[in-house]
PDB file of N, CA, C and O in Angstrom:
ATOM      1  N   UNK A   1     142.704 104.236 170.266  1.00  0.00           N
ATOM      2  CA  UNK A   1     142.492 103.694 168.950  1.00  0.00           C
ATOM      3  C   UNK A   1     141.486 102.547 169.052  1.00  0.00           C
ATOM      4  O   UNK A   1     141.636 101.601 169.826  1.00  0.00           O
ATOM      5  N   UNK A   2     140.552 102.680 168.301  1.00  0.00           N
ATOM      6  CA  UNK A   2     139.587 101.624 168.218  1.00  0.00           C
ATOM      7  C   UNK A   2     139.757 100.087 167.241  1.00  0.00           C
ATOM      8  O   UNK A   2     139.979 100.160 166.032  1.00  0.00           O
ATOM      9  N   UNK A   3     139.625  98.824 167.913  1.00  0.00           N
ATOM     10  CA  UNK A   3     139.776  98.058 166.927  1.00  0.00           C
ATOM     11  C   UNK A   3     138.463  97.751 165.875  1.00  0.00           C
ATOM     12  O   UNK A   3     137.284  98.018 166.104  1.00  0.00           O
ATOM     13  N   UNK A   4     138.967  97.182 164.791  1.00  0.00           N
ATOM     14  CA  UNK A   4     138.333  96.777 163.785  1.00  0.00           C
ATOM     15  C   UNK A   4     137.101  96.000 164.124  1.00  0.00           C
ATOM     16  O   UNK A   4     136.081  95.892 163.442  1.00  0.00           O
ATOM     17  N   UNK A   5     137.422  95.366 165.545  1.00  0.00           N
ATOM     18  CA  UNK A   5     136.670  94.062 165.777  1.00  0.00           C
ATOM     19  C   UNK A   5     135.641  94.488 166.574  1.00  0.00           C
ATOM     20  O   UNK A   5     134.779  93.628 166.755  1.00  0.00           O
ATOM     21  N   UNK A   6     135.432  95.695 167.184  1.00  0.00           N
ATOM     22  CA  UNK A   6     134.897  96.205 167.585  1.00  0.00           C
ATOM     23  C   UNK A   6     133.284  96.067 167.456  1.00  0.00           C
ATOM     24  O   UNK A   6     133.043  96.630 166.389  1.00  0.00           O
ATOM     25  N   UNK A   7     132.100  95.621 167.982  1.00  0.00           N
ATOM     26  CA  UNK A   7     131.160  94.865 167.565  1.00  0.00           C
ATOM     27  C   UNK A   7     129.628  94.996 168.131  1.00  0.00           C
ATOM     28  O   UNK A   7     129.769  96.034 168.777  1.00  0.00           O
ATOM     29  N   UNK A   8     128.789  94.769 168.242  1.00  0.00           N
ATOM     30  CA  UNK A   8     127.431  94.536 168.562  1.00  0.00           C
ATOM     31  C   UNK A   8     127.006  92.717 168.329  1.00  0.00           C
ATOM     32  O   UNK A   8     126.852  91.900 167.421  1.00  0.00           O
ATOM     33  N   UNK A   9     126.969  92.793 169.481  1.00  0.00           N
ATOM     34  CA  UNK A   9     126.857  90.746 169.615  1.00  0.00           C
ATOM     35  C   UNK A   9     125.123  91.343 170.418  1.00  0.00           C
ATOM     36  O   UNK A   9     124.815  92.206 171.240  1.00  0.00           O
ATOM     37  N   UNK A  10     124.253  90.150 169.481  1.00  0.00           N
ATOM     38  CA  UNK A  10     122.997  90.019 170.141  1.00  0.00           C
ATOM     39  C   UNK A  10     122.772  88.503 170.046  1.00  0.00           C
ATOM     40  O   UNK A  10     123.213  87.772 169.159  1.00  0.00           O
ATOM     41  N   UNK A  11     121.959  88.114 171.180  1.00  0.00           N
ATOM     42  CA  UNK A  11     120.946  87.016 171.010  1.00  0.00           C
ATOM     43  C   UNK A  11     119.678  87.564 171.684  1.00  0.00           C
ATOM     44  O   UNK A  11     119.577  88.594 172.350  1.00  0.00           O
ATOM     45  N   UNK A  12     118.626  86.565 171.339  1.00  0.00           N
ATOM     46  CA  UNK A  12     117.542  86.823 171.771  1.00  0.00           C
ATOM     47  C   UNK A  12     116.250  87.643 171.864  1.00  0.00           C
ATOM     48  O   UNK A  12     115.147  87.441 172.371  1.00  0.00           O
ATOM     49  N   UNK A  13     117.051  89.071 170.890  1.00  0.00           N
ATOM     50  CA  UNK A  13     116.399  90.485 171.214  1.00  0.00           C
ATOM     51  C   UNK A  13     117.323  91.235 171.841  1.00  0.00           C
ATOM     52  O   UNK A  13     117.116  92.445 171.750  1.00  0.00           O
ATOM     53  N   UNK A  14     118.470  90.843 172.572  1.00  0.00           N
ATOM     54  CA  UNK A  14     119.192  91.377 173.604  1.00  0.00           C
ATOM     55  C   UNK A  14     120.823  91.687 172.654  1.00  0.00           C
ATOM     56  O   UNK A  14     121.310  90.998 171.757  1.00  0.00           O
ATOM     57  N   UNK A  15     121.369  93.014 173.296  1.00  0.00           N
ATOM     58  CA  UNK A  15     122.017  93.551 172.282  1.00  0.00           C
ATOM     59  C   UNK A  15     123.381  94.007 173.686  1.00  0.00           C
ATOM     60  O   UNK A  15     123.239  94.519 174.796  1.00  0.00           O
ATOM     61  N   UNK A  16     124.145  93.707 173.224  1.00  0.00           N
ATOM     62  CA  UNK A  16     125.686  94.409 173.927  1.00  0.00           C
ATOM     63  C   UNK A  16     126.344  94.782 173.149  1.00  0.00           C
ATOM     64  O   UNK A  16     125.928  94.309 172.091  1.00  0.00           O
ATOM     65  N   UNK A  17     127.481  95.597 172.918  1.00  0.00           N
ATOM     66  CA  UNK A  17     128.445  96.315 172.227  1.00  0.00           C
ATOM     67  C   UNK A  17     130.071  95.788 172.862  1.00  0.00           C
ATOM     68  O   UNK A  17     130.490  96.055 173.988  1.00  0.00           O
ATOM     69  N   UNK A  18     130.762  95.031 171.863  1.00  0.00           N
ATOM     70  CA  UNK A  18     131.837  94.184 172.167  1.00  0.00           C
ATOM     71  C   UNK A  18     132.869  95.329 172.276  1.00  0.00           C
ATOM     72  O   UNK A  18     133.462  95.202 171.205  1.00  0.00           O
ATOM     73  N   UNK A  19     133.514  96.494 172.992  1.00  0.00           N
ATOM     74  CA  UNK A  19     134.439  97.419 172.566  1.00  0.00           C
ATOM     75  C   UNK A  19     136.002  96.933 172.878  1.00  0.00           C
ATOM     76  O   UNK A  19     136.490  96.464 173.906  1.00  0.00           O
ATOM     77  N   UNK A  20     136.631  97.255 171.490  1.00  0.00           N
ATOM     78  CA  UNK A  20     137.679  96.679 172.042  1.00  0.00           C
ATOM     79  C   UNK A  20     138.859  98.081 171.821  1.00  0.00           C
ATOM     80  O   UNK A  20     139.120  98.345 170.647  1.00  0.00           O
ATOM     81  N   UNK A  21     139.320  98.663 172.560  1.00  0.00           N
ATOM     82  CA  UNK A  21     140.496  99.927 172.621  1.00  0.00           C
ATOM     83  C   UNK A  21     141.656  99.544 172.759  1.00  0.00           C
ATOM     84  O   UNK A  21     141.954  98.436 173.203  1.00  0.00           O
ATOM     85  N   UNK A  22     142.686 100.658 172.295  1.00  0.00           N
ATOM     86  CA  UNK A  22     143.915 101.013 173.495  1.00  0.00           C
ATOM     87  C   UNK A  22     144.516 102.706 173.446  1.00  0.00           C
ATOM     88  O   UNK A  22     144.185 103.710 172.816  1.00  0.00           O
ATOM     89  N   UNK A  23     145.206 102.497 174.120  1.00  0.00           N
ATOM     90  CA  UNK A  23     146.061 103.819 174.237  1.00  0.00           C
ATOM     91  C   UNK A  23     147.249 103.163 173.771  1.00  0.00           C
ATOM     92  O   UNK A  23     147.702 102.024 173.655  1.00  0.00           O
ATOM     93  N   UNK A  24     147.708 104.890 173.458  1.00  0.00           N
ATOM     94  CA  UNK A  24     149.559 104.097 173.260  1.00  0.00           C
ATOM     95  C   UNK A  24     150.498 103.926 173.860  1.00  0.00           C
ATOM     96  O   UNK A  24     151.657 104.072 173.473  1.00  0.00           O
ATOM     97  N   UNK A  25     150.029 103.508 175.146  1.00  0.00           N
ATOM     98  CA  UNK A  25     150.647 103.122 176.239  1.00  0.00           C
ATOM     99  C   UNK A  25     150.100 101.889 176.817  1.00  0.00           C
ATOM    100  O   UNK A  25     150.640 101.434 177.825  1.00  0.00           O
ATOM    101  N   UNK A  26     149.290 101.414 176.397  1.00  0.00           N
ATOM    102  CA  UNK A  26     148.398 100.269 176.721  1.00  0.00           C
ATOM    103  C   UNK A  26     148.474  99.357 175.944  1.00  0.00           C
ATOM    104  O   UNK A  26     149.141  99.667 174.957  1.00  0.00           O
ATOM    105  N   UNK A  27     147.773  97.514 175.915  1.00  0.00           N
ATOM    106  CA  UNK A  27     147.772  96.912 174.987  1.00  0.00           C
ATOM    107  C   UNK A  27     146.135  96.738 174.813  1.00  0.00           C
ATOM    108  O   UNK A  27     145.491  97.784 174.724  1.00  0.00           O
ATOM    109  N   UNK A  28     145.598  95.787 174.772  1.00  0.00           N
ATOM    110  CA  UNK A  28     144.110  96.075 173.671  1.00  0.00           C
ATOM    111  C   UNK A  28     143.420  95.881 175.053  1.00  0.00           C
ATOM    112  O   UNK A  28     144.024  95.279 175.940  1.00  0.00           O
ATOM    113  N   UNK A  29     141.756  96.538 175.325  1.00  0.00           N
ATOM    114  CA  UNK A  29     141.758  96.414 176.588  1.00  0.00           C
ATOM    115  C   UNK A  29     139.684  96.386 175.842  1.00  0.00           C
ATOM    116  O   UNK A  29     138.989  96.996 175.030  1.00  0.00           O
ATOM    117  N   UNK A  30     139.583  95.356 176.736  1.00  0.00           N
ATOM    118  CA  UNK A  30     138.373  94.749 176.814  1.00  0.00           C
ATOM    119  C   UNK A  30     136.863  95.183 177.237  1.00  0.00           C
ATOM    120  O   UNK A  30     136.764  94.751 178.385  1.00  0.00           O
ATOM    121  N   UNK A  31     135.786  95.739 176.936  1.00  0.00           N
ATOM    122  CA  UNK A  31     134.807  96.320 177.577  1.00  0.00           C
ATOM    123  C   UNK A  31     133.478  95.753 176.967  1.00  0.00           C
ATOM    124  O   UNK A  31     133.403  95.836 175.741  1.00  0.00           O
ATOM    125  N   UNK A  32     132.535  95.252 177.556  1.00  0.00           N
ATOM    126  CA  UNK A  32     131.361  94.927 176.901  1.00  0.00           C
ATOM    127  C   UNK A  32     129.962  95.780 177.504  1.00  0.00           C
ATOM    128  O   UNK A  32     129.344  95.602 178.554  1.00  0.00           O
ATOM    129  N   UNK A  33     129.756  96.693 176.481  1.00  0.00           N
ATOM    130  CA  UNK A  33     128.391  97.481 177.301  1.00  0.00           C
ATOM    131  C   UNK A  33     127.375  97.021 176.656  1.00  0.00           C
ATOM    132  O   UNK A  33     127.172  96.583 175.523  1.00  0.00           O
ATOM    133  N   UNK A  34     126.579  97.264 177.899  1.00  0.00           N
ATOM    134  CA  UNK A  34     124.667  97.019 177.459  1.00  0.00           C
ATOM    135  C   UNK A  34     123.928  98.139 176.775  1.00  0.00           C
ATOM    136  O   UNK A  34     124.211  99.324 176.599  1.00  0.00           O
ATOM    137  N   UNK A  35     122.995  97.471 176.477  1.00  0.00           N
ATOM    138  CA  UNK A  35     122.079  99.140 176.090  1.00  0.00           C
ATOM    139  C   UNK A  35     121.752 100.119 177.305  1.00  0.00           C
ATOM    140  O   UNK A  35     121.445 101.280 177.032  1.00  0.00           O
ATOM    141  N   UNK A  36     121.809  99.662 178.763  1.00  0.00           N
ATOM    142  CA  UNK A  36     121.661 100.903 179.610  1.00  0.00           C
ATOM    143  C   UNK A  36     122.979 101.583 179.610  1.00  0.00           C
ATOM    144  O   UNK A  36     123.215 102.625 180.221  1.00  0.00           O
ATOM    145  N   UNK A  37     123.543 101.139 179.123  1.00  0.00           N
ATOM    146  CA  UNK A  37     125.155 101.920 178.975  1.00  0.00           C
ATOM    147  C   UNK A  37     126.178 101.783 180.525  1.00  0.00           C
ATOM    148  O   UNK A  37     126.965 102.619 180.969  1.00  0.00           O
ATOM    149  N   UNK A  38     125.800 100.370 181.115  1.00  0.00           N
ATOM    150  CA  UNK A  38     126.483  99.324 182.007  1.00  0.00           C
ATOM    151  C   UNK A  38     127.985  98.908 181.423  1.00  0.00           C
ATOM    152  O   UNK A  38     128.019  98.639 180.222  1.00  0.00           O
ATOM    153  N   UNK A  39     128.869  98.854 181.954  1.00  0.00           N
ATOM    154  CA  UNK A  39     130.044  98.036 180.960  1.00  0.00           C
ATOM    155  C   UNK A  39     130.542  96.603 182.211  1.00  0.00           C
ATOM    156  O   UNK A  39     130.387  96.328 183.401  1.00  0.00           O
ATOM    157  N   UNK A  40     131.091  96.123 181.174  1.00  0.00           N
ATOM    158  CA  UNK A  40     131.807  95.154 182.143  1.00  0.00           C
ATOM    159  C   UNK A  40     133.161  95.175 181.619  1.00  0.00           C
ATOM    160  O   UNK A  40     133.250  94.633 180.517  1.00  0.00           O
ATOM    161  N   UNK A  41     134.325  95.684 182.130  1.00  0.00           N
ATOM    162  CA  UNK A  41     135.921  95.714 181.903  1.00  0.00           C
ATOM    163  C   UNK A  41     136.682  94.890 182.737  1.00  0.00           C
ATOM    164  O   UNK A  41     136.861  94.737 183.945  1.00  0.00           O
ATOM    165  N   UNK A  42     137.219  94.225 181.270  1.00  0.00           N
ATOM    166  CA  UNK A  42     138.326  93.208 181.430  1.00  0.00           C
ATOM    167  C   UNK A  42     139.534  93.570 182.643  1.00  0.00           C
ATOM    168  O   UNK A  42     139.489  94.800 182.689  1.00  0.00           O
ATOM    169  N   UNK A  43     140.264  93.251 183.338  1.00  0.00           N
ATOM    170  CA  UNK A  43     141.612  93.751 184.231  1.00  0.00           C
ATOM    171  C   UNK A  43     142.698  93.746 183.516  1.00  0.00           C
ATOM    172  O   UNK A  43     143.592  94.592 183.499  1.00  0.00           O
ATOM    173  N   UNK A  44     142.554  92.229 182.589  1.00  0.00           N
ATOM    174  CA  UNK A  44     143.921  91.737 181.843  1.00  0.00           C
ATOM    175  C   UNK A  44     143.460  93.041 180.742  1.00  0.00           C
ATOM    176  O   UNK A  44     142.319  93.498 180.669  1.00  0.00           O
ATOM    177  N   UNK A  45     144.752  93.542 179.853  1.00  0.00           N
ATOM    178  CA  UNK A  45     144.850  93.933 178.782  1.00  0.00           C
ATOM    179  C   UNK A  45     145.415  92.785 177.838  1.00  0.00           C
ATOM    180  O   UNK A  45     146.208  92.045 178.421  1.00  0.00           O
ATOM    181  N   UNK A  46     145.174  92.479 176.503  1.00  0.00           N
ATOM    182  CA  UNK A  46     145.441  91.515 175.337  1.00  0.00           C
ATOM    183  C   UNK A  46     146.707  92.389 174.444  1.00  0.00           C
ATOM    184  O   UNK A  46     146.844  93.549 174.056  1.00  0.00           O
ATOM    185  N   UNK A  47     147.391  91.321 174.382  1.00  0.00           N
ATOM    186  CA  UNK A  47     148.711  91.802 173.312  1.00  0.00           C
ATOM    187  C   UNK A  47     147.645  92.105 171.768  1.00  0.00           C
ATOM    188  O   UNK A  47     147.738  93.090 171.035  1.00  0.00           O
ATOM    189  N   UNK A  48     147.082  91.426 171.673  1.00  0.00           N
ATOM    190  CA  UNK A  48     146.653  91.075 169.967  1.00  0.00           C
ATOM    191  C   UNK A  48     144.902  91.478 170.257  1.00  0.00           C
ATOM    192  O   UNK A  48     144.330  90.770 171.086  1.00  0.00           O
ATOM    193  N   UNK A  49     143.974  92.762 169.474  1.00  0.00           N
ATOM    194  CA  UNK A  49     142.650  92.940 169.999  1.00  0.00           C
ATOM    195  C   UNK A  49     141.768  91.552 169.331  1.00  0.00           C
ATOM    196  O   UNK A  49     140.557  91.355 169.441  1.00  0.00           O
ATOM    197  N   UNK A  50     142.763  90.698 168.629  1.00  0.00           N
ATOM    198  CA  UNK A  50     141.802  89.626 168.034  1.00  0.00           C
ATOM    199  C   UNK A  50     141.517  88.246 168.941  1.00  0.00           C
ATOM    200  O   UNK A  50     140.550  87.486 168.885  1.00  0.00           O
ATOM    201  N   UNK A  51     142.663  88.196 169.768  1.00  0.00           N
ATOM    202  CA  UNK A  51     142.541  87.730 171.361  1.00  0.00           C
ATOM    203  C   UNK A  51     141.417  88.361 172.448  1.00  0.00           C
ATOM    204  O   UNK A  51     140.933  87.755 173.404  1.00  0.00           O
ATOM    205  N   UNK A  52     141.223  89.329 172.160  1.00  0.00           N
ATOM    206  CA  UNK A  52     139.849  90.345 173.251  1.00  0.00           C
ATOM    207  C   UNK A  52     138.612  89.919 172.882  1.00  0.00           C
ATOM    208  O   UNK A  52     137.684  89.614 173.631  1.00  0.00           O
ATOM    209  N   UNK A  53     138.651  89.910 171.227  1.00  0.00           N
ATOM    210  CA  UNK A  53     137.525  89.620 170.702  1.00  0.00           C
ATOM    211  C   UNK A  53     137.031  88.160 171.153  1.00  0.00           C
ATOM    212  O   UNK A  53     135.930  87.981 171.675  1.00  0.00           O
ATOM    213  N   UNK A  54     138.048  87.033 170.875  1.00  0.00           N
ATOM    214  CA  UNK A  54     137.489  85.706 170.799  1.00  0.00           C
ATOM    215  C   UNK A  54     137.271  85.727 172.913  1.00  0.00           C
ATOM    216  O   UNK A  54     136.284  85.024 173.134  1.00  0.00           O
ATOM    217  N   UNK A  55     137.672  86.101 173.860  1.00  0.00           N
ATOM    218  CA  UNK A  55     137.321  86.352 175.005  1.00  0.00           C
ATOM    219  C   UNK A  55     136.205  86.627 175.204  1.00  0.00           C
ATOM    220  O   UNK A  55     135.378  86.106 175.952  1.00  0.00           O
ATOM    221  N   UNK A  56     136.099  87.985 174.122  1.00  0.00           N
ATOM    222  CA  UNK A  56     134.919  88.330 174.621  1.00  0.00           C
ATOM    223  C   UNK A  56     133.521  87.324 174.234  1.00  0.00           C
ATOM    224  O   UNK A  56     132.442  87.345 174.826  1.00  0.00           O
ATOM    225  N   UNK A  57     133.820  86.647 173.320  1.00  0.00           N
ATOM    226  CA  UNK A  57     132.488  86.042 172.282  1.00  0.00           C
ATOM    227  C   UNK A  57     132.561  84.584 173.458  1.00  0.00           C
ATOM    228  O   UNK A  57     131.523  84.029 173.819  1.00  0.00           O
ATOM    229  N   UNK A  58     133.923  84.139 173.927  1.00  0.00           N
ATOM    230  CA  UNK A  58     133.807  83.112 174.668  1.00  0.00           C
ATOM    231  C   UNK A  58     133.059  83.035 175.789  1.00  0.00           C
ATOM    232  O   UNK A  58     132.339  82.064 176.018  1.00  0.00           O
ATOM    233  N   UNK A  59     133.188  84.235 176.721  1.00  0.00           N
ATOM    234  CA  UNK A  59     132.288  84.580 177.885  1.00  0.00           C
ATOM    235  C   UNK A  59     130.911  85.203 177.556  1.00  0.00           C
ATOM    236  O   UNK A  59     130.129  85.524 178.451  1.00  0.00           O
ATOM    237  N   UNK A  60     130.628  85.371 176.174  1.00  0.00           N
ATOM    238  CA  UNK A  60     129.149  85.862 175.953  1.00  0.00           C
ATOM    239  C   UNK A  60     127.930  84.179 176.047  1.00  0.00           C
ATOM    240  O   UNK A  60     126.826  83.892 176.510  1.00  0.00           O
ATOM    241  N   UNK A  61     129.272  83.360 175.125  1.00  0.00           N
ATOM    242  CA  UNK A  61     128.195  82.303 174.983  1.00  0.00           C
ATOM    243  C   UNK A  61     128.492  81.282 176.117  1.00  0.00           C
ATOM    244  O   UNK A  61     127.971  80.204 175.834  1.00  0.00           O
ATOM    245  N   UNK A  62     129.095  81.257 177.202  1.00  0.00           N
ATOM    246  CA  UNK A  62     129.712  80.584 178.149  1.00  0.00           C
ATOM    247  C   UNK A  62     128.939  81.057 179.075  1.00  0.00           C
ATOM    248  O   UNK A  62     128.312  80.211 179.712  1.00  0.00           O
ATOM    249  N   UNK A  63     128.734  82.538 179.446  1.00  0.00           N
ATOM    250  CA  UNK A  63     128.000  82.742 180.836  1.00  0.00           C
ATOM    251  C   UNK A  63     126.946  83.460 180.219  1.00  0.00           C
ATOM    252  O   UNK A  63     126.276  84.104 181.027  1.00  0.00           O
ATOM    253  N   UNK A  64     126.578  83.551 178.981  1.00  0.00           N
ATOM    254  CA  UNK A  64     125.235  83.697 178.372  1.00  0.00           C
ATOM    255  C   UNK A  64     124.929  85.726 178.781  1.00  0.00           C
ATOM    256  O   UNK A  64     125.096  86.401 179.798  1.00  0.00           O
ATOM    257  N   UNK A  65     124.450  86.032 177.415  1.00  0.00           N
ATOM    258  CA  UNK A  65     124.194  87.553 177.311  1.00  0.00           C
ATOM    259  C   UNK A  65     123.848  88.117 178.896  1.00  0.00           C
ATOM    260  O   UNK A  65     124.516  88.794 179.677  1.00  0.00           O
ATOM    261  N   UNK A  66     122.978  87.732 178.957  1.00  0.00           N
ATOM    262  CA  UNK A  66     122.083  88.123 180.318  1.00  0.00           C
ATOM    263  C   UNK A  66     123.188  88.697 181.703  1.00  0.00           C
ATOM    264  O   UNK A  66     122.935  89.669 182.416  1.00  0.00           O
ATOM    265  N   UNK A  67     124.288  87.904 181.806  1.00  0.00           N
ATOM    266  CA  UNK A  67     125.119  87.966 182.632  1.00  0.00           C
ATOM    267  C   UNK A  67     125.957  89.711 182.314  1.00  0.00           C
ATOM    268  O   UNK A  67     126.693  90.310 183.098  1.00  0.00           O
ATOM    269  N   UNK A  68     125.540  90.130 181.012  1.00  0.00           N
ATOM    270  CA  UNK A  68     126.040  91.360 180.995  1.00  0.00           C
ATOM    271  C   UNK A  68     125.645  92.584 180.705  1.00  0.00           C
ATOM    272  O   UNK A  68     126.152  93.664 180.402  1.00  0.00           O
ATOM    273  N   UNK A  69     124.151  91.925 180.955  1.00  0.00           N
ATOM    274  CA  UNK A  69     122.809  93.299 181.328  1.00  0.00           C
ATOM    275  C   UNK A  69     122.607  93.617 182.523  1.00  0.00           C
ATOM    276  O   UNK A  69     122.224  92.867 183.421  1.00  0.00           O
ATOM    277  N   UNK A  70     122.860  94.771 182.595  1.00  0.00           N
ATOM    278  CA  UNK A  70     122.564  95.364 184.211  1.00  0.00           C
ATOM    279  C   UNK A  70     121.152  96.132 183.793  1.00  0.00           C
ATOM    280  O   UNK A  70     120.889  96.463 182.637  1.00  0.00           O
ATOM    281  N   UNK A  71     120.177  96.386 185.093  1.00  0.00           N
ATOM    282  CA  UNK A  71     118.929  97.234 185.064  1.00  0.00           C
ATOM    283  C   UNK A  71     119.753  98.591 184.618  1.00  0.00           C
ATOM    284  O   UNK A  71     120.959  98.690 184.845  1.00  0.00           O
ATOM    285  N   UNK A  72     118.968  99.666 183.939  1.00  0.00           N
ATOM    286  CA  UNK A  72     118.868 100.803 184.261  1.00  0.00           C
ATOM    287  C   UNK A  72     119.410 101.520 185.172  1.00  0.00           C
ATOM    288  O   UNK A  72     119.451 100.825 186.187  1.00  0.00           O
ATOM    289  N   UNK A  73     119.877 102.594 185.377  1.00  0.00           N
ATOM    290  CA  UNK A  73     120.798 103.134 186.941  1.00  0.00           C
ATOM    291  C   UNK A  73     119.689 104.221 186.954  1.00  0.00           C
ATOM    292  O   UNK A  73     119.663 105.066 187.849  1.00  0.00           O
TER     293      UNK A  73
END
């Protein structure tokens, strides 16, 4: 199930996709991909996906976009 909060965060020109999921066996679980289609996944899962979200926006502007662009594979 996909959350609501689910997002596209850019600065700069530079664009990531905030995804926030679960299963129904899971609690809300964290992923931020680039445009090469790189992700970076959370370990912790979040009780609440509105907790994933503010994580995620915290470590975007904390260790800055760039930190979650990988080159091309």
């Amino acid at each position: 199930m996909q959350s609501e909060h689910t997002q596209n965060y850019s600065v700069d020109g530079k664009t990531v996709e905030i995804d926030i999921y679960r299963t129904e066996d899971s609690g809300w679980i964290l992923e931020i991909v680039d445009e090469n289609n790189n992700s970076t996944l959370w370990e912790d899962e979040f009780e609440k996906d509105n907790d994933a979200l503010v994580e995620a926006l915290d470590a975007l502007k904390e260790e800055g976009i760039d930190n979650f662009i990988e080159p091309a594979k």
